[in-house]
C-alpha positions as CSV (number, residue, x, y, z in Angstrom):
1,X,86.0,138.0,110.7
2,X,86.0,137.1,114.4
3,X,87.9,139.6,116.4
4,X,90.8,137.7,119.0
5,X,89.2,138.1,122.3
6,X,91.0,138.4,125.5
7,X,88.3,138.5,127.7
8,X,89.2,137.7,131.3
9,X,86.1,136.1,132.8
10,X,87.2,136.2,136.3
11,X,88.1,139.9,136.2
12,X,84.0,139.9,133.8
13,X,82.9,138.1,137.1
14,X,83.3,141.0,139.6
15,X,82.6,143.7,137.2
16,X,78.8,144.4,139.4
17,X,78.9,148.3,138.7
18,X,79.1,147.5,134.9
19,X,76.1,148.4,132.5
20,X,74.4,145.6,130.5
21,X,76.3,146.1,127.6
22,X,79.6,145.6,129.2
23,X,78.7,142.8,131.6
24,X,76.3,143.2,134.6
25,X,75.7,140.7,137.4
26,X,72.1,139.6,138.2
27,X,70.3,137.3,140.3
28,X,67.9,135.0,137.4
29,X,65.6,132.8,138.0
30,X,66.7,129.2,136.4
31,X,64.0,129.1,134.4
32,X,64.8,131.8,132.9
33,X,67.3,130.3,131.6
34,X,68.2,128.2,128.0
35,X,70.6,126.4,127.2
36,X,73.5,128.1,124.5
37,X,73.3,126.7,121.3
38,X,77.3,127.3,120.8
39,X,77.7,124.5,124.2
40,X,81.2,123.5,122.6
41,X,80.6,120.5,125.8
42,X,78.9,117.2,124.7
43,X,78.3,115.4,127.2
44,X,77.6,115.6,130.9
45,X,77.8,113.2,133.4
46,X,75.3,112.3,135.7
47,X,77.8,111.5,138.4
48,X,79.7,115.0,138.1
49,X,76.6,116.8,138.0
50,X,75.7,115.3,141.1
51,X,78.0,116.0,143.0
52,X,78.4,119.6,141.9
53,X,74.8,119.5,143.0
54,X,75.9,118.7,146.6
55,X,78.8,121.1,146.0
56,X,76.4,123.8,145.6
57,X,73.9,122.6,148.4
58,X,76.9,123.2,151.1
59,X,78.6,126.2,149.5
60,X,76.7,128.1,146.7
61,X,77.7,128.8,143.2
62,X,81.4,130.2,144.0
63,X,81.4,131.5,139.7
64,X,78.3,133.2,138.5
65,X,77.1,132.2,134.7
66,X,77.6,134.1,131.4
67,X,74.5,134.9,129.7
68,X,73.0,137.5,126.8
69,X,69.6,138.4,126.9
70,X,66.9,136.7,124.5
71,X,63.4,138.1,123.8
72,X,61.1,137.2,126.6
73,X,62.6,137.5,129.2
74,X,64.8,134.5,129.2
75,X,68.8,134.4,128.6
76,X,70.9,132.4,126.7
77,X,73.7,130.8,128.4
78,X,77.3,131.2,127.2
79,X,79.6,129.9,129.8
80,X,78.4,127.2,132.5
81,X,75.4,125.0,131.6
82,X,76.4,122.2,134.0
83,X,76.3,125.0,136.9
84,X,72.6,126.2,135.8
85,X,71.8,122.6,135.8
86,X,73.4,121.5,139.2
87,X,71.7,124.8,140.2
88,X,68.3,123.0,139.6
89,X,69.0,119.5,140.9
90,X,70.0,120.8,144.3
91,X,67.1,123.0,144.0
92,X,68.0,126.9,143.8
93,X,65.1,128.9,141.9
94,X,67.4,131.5,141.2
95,X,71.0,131.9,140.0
96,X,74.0,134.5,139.7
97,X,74.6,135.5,136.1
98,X,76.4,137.9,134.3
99,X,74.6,139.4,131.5
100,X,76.6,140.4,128.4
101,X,75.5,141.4,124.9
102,X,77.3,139.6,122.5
103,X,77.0,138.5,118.9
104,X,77.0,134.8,117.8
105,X,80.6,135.2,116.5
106,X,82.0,136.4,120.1
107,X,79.7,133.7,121.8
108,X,81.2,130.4,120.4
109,X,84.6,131.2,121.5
110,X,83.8,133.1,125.0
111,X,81.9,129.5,125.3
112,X,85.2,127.7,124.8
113,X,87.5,130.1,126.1
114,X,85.6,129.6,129.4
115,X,85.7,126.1,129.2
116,X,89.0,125.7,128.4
117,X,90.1,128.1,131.6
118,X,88.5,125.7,133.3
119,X,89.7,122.6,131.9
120,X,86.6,121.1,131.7
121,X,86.7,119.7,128.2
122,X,87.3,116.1,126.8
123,X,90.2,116.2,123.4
124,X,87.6,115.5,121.4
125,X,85.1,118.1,122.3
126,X,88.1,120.9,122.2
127,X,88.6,119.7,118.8
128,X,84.9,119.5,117.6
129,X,84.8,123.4,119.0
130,X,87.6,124.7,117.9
131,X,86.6,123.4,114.0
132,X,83.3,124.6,114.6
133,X,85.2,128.2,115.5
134,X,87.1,127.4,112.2
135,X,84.1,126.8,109.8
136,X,81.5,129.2,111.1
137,X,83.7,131.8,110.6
138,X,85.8,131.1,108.0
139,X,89.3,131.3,109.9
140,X,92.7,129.9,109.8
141,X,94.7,127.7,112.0
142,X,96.8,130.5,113.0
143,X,93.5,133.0,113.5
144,X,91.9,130.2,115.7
145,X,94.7,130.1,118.0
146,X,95.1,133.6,118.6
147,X,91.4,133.7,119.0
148,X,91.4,130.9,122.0
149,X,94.8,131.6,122.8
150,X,96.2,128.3,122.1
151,X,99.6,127.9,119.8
152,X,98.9,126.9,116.5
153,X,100.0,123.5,116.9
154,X,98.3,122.6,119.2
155,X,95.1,123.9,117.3
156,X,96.5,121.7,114.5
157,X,97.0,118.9,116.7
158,X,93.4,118.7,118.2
159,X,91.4,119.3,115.0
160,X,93.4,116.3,113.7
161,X,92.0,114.3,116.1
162,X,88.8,114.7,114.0
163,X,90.6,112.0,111.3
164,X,90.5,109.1,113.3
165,X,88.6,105.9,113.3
166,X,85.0,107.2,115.0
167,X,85.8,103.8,116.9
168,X,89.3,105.3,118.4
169,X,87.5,108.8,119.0
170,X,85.0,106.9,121.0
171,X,87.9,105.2,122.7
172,X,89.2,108.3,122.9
173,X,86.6,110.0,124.6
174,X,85.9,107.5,127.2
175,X,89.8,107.7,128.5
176,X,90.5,104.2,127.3
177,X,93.1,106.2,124.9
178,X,95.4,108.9,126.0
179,X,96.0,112.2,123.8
180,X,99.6,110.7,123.1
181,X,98.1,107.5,121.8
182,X,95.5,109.3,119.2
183,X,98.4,111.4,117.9
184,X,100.6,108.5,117.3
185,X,97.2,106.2,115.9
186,X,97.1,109.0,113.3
187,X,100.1,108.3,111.7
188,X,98.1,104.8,110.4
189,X,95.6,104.6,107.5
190,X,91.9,104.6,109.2
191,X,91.7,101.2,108.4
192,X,94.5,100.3,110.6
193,X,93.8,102.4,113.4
194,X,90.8,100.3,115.2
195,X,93.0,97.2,114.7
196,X,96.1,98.7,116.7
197,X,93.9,100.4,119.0
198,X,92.4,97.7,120.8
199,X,96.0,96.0,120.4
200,X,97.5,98.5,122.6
201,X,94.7,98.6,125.5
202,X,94.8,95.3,125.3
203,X,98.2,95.3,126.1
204,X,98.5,98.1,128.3
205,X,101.2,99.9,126.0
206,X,102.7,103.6,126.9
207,X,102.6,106.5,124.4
208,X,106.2,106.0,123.5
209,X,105.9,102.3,122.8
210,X,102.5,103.2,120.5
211,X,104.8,105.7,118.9
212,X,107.6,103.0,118.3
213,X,105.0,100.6,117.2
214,X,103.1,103.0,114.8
215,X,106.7,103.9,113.5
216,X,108.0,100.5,112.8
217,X,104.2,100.0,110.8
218,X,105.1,102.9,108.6
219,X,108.8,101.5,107.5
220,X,106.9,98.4,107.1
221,X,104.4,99.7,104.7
222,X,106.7,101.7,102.8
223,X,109.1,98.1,102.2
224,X,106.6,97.0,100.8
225,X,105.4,100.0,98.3
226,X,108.7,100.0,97.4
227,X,109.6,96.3,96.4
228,X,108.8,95.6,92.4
229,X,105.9,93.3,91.4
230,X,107.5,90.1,90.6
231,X,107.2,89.5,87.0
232,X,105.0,86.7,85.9
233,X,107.6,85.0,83.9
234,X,110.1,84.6,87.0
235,X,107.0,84.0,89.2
236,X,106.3,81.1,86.9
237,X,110.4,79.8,87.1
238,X,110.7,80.1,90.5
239,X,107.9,77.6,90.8
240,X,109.0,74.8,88.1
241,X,112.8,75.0,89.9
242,X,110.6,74.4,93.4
243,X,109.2,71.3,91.8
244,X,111.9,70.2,90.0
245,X,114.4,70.4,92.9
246,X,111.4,69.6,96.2
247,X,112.8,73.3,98.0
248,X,111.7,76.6,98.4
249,X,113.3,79.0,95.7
250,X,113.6,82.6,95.4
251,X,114.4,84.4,92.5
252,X,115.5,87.9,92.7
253,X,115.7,89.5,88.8
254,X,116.4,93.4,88.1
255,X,115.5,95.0,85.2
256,X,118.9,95.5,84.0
257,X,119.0,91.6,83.5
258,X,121.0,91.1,86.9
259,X,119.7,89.0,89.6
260,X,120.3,86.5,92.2
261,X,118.8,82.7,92.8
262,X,118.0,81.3,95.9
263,X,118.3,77.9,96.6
264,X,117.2,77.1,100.4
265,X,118.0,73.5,102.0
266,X,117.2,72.1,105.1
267,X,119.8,69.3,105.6
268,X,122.9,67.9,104.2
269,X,121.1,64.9,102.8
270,X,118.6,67.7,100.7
271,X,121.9,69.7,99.6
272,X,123.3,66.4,98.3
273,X,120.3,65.6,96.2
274,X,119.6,68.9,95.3
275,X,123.2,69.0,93.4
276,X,122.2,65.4,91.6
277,X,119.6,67.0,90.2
278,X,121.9,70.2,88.8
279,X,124.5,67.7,87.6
């Protein structure tokens, strides 16, 4: 079982008298370095990268990396892979790392812990992580939170995410959708979740109108599920009474016998003629 880490990794930062073991800062050379195969981030944007690039041209890399040590010579990165690689655009041959031993179970969550100190992750790639965290290692909700040090809610609520229409995640991901909008979308079946989706960018709706909206859906649906199949037979009478008389009729029948009859007229003149025909 993964053990909850409270690893402070600005305190690990300044830790230079360490040993290796514990956490020792280094200067590496960048290619030295590969990139950690527990990266809970998915995607990296040229544009940011460029401009940490330029960040790091004018003032140097302010946070050093967080590595373990691979055979050969070369490292494996834990915590900042878009700093390595901003390191090498704006063309640094070498670059501060703290070196760590650490087992694949602590990696994967000092990789997320990191990232979400820094807020640098999209809902969706939180939510891939943490139910990669969950899986690998066999944990619940409650043993994930304490782990990342996130409520368990809000655990439950990101790994939820994972239920939506890959469409809506993709939305999602892109900001077209806010957080409040993919919680509220899940309250739909999949197949309805695209649909009202693009209905509410479209329209440029808030989170608590999506929420009134999804709401209103639900009681919808459940009218429906709960209104009895019209039998056959009064299907069937309803239909020789619409001919007979030239008006919509309804026909509402109970299975205690009871019931009700419609009869729906437009006009005066229509009321008059229906009556000639029930004389």
């Amino acid at each position: 079982m993964i053990p909850v880490i409270k690893t402070d990794l600005k305190q690990a930062n300044l830790a230079t008298n360490q040993s290796l073991k514990e956490g020792e800062l280094k200067r590496l050379p960048v290619e030295c370095l590969r990139p950690g195969k527990y990266q809970p981030r998915r995607e990296i944007q040229p544009e940011a990268l460029e401009e940490l690039a330029a960040s790091i041209r004018q003032q140097g890399i302010m946070q050093p990396v967080v590595v373990r040590p691979l055979t050969g010579g070369h490292f494996e990165i834990i915590a900042g892979e878009r700093r390595w690689r901003a390191a090498q655009l704006a063309g640094l041959d070498f670059i501060p790392a703290l070196v760590r031993q650490a087992e694949d179970r602590d990696v994967i969550a000092l990789a997320l812990i990191e990232n979400l100190q820094r807020e640098d992750l999209n809902p969706l790639e939180e939510a891939f992580a943490l139910q990669r965290l969950q899986k690998e290692f066999e944990l619940t909700q409650q043993q994930v939170a304490d782990t990342v040090g996130k409520s368990r809610s809000s655990v439950a609520n990101l790994l939820r995410l994972l239920q939506l229409h890959k469409e809506v995640q993709r939305m999602l991901k892109q900001g077209d959708l806010e957080m409040g909008h993919a919680r509220a979308l899940l309250g739909l079946p999949e197949a309805k979740q695209l649909t009202f989706a693009r209905q509410l960018v479209a329209k440029g709706m808030s989170v608590r109108q999506t929420e009134a909206w999804v709401r209103n859906e639900q009681q919808n649906s459940l009218k429906n599920k709960l209104q009895p199949a019209i039998d056959p037979d009064v299907k069937r009478l309803e239909a020789q009474l619409q001919m007979k008389l030239g008006t919509k009729v309804k026909i509402q029948h109970s299975i205690q016998g009871k019931g009700r009859l419609e009869i729906h007229y437009s006009s005066l003149v229509q009321l008059d003629g229906i009556l000639r025909h029930l004389r």
